[in-house]
C-alpha positions in Angstrom: 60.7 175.3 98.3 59.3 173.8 101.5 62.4 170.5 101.0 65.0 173.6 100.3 63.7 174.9 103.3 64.1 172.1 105.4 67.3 170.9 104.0 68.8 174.4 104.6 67.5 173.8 108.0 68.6 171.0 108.3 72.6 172.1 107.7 71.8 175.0 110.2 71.8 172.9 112.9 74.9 170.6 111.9 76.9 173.7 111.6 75.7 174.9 115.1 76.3 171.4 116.4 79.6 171.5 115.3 80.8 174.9 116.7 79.1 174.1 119.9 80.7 170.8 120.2 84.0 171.7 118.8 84.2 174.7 120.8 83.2 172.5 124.0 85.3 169.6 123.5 87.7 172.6 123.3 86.9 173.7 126.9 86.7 170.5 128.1 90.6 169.6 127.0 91.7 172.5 128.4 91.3 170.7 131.9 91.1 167.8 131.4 93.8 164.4 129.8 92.8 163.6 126.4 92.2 159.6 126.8 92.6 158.9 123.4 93.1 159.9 119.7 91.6 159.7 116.4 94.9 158.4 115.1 95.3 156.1 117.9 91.7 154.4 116.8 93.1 154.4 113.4 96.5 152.6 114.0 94.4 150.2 116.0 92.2 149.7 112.7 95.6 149.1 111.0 97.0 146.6 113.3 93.8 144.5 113.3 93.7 145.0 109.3 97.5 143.8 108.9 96.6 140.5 111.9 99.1 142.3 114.2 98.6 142.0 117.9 96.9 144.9 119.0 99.3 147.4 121.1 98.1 150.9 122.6 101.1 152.2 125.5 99.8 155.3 126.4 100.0 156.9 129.4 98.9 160.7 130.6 101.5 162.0 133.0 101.4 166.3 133.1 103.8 168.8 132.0 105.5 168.8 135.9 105.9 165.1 135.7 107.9 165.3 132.1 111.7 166.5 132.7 112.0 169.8 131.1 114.4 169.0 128.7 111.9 167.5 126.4 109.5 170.2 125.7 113.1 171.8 125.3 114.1 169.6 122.3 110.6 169.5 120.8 110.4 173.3 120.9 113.8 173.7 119.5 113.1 170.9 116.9 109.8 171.4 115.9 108.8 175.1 116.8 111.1 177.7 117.6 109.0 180.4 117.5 106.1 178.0 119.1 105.4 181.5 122.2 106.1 184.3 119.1 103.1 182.9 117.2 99.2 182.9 117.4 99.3 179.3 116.1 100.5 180.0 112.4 104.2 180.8 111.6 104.1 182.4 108.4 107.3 183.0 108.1 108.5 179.2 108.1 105.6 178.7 105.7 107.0 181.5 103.6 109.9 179.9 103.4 108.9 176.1 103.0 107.7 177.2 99.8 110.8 178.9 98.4 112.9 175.3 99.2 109.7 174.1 97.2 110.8 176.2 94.5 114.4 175.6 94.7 114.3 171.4 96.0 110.8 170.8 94.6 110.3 169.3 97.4 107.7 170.8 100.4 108.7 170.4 104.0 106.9 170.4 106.5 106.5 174.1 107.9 103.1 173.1 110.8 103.8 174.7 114.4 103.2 172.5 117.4 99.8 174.3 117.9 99.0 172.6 114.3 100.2 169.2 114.8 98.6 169.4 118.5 95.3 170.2 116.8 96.1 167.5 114.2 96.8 164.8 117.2 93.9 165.6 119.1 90.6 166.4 116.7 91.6 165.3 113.5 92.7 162.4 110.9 96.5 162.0 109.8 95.8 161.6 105.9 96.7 165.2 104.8 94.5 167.1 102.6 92.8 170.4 102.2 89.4 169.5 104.0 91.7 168.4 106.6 94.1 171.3 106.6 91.1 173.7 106.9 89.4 172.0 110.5 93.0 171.8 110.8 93.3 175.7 111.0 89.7 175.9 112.4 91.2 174.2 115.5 94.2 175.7 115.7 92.7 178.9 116.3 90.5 177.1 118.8 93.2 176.1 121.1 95.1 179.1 120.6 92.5 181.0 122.1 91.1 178.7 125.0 94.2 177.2 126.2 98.0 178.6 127.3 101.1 177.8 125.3 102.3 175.2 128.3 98.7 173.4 127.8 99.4 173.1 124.7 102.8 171.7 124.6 101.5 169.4 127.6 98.6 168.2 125.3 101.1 167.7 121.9 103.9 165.9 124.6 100.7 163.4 125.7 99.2 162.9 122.5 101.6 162.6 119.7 102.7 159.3 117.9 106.4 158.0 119.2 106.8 154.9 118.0 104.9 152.0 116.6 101.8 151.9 119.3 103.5 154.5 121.2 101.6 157.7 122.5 103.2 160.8 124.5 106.5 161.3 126.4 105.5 158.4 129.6 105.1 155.5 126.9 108.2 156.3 125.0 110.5 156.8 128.1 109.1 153.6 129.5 109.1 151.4 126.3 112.8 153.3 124.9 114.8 154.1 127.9 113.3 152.3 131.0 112.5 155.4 132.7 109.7 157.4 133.8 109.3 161.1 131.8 110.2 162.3 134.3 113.8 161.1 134.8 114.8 161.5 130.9 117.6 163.2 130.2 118.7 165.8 127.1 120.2 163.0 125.6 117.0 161.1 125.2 115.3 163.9 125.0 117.3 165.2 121.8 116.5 161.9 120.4 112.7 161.7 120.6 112.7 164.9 118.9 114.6 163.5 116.4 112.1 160.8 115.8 108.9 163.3 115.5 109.1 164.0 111.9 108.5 160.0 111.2 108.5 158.0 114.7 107.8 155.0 112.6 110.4 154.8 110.9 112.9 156.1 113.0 113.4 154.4 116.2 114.4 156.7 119.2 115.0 153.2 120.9 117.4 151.7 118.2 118.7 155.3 116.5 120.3 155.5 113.3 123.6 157.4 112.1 121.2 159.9 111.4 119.4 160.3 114.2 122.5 160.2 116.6 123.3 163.2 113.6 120.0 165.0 114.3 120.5 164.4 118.0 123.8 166.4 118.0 121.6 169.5 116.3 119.0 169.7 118.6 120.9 169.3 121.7 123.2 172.6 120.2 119.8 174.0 119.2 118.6 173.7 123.2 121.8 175.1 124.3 121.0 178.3 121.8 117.2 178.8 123.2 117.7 178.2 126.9 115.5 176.2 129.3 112.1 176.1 128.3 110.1 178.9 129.9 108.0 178.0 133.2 104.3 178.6 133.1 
């Protein structure tokens, strides 16, 4: 009894470390730049696994200092609804999973509060351990930080390109420009890179991307300027 005891004990405290830590790193991203990412660490491990010269452009510029017509593409690519939800768009899961039914296929049906959770606590391998801190986090930022925090965070933090982290790398490395002086075009086209940056180059776009590009920019032109805070 007295070893059940103390191993119950025991995973008192890690659960109360890890609400009081989460909820403070939390807090503490709210004001301040995120330096770096799990996934960043993790494509570093890669890199040195694979003998590739190490390569980590990322640079932390705020939401004033990126031209609005990128949180426009990515919020009419990625998130349309992104200031209708609490961080959960049942309606685009609801209907992922009839294409599943139809395609038998699942797409991808995670807000930008989601994937800015992902970016920022979490690992990228998807599974349901990971989808449920995944959730646990979304709710997190949801409730501590403003929907034009959060899009500054995801814009900072997410994976553009092969060693490439937030909206300042990719305009520097892709377009010789700072965020800043981007333009819809470019914009469109980072967006259309997001599902798999990877693999499709917003620097060196393929048929299809210059074909996605075409959609988000009519997209932006059907939602309007994105909002000011």
């Amino acid at each position: 009894m007295k070893i059940v005891k103390r191993v119950l004990k025991i995973l008192m405290w890690i659960v109360i470390v890890f609400f009081v830590t989460s909820i403070g790193m939390t807090i503490v991203y709210r004001f301040c730049a995120v330096p770096i990412s799990p996934l960043m660490v993790i494509r570093l491990g890669e890199q040195l696994k694979e003998g590739k010269s190490l390569k980590l452009a990322h640079r932390w510029v705020p939401l004033d200092s990126i031209n609005p017509s990128l949180p426009q593409a990515v919020w009419a690519s990625e998130d349309q609804n992104f200031f209708n939800h609490n961080g959960f768009d049942f309606k685009a899961i609801e209907k992922a999973m009839k294409e599943k039914e139809v395609k038998g296929r699942l797409r991808g049906a995670s807000t930008i509060s989601q994937q800015t959770a992902k970016n920022v606590f979490l690992w990228p391998e998807s599974s349901w351990t990971r989808k449920a801190f995944e959730a646990y986090f979304t709710i997190l930022i949801e409730t501590f930080w403003s929907k034009h925090r959060i899009m500054e965070v995801y814009l900072n933090t997410i994976e553009m390109g092969d060693g490439i982290y937030g909206a300042e790398a990719v305009a520097l490395e892709h377009f010789g420009c700072h965020a800043l002086h981007l333009n819809a075009n470019q914009s469109a086209l980072i967006a259309a890179s997001l599902p798999n940056p990877l693999k499709r180059n917003s620097g060196a776009p393929s048929s299809y991307m210059y074909k996605r590009q075409r959609q988000i920019l009519k997209q932006m032109k059907n939602l309007g300027p994105f909002p000011k805070e």
